[in-house]
matplotlib code that plots the C-alpha trace (Angstrom):
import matplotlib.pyplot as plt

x = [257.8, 260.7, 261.3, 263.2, 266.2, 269.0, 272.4, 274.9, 273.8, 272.3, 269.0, 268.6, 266.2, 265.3, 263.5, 260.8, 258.3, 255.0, 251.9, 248.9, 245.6, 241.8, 240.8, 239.4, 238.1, 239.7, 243.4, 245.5, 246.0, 249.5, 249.7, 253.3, 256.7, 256.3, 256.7, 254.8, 256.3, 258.4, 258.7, 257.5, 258.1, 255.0, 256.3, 259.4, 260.0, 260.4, 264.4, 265.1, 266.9, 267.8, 270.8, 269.5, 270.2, 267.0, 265.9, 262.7, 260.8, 257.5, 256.4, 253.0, 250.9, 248.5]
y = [221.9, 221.7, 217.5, 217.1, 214.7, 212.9, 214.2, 212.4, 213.1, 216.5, 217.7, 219.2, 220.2, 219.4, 221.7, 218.9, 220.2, 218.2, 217.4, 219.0, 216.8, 217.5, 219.3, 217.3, 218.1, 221.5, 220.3, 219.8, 215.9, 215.1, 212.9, 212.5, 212.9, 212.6, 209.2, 207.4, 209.2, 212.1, 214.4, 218.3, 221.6, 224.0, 227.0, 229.1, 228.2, 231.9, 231.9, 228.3, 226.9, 223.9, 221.8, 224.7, 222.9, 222.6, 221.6, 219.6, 221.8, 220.5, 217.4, 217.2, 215.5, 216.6]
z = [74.4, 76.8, 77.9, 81.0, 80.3, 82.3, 81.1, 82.8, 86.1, 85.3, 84.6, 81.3, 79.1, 75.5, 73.2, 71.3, 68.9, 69.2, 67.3, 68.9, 68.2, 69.3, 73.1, 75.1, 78.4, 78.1, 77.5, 74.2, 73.3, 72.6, 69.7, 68.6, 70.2, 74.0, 75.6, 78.3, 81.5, 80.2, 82.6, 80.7, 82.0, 82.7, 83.8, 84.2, 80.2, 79.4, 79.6, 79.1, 76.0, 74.7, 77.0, 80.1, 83.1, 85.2, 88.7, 89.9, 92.3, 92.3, 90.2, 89.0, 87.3, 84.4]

ax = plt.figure().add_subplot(projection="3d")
ax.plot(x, y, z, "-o")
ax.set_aspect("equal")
plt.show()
């Protein structure tokens, strides 16, 4: 999972493997390694890598 971080000044992303718990309601439960409020990306994650600097276009929320 790619975590969107603050970098001084500059939006980067950080490769963060996860633990995956039970489906509920047709999503994955995120048991271990996210925070309250980190910001994830969903899409576009096909030619990121770790340190890629990113850019906010739309902010959801899932």
């Amino acid at each position: 999972m790619f975590v969107i971080k603050d970098e001084k000044g500059k939006l980067c992303v950080k490769q963060t493997p996860v633990t995956l718990g039970e489906i509920q309601n047709d999503k994955y439960v995120v048991e271990k390694s996210l925070e309250t409020g980190d910001c994830i990306v969903i899409r576009g994650i096909q030619k990121l890598y770790d340190g890629a600097e990113v850019k906010i276009e739309k902010e959801e929320q899932i």
